[in-house]
C-alpha positions in Angstrom: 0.0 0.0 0.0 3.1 2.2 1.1 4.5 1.6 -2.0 1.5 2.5 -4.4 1.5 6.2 -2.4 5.3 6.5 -3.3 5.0 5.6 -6.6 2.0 8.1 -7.1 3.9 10.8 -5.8 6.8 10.1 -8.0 4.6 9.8 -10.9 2.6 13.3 -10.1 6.0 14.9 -9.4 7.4 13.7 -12.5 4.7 14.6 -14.7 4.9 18.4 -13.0 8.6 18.6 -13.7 7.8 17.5 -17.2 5.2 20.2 -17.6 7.8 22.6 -16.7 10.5 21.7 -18.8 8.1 21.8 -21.4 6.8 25.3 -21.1 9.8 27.1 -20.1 10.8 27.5 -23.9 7.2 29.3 -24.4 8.2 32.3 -22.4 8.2 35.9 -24.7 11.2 37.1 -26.2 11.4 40.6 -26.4 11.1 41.5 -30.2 14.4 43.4 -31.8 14.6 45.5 -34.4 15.3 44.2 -37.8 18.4 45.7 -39.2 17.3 44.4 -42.7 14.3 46.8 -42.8 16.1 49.8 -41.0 19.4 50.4 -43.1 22.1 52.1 -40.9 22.4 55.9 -41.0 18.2 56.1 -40.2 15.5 57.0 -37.8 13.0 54.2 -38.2 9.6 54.2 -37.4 6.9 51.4 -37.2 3.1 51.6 -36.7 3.1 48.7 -34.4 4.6 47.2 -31.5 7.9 44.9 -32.1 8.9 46.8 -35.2 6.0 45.8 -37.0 3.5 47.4 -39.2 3.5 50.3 -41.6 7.4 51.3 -41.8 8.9 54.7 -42.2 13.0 55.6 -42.4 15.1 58.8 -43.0 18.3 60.0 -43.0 17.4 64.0 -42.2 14.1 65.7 -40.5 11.1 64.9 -41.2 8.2 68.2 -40.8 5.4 66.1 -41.3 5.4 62.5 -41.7 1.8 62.8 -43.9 -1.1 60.9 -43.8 0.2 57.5 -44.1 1.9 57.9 -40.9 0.6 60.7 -39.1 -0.3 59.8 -35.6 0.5 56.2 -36.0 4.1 55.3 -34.2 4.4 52.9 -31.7 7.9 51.7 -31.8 11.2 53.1 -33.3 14.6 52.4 -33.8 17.8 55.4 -33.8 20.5 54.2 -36.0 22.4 57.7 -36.8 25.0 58.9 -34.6 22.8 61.6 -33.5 20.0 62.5 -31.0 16.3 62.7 -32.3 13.7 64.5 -31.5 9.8 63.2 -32.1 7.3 65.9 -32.2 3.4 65.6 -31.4 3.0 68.0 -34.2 4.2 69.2 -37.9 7.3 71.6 -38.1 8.9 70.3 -34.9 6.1 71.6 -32.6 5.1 69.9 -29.4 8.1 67.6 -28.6 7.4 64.4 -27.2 10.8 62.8 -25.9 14.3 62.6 -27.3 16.0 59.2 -28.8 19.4 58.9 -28.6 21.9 57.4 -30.8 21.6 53.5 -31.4 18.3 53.2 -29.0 15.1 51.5 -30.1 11.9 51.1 -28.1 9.3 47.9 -29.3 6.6 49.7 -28.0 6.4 53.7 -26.7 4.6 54.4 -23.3 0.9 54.8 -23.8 0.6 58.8 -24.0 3.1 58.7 -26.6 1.6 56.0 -28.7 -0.1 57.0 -32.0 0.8 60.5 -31.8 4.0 61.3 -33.4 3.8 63.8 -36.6 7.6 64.8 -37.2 11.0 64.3 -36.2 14.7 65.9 -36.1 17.8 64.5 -36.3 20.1 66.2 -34.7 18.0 67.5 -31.9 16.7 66.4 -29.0 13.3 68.0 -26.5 
């Protein structure tokens, strides 16, 4: 009788371990950005979290983004050698935050998200 509680144990405990093993590979990996789509020397901008989405790059400033993008940026990636600015508005009005050189974000705080309408290289808030 001992024997048959044992061996139920083990076999509960073993199955548990099991499930573990199994699932710790499913845990999120934070997405990077994808240096194929966002050449060196850019600003890049996505309309989705993870670098996904609509997709927007420039070397220089950017007044107004236009209709395709306006007040749709949710993650980014710097690749100049410079700080950015992002602006709320056209013609560099309402700055939002800075980026600086080399940093990306998957996915912009909430009152940032969906609201960016120009950007300057070479400048920061």
């Amino acid at each position: 009788m001992e024997n048959r509680k044992i061996a139920s144990r083990l076999a509960s405990i073993g199955a548990a371990l099991t499930f573990a093993v199994a699932t710790a590979g499913l845990a999120a990996v934070p997405a990077a950005a994808d240096s194929s789509q966002c050449s060196a020397g850019n600003f890049c901008v996505w309309e989705h979290s993870s670098y996904t989405g609509k997709f927007l790059q420039s070397k220089s400033s950017v007044s107004n983004v236009g209709n395709d993008f306006n007040d749709k940026m949710t993650s980014y990636w710097n690749r100049t050698d410079k700080t950015v600015a992002v602006y709320q508005h056209d013609k560099y009005t309402g700055c939002m935050f800075s980026v600086g050189p080399g940093k990306s974000e998957a996915a912009v705080a909430s009152h940032f998200n969906d609201k960016m309408t120009s950007f300057k290289v070479g400048s920061s808030c």
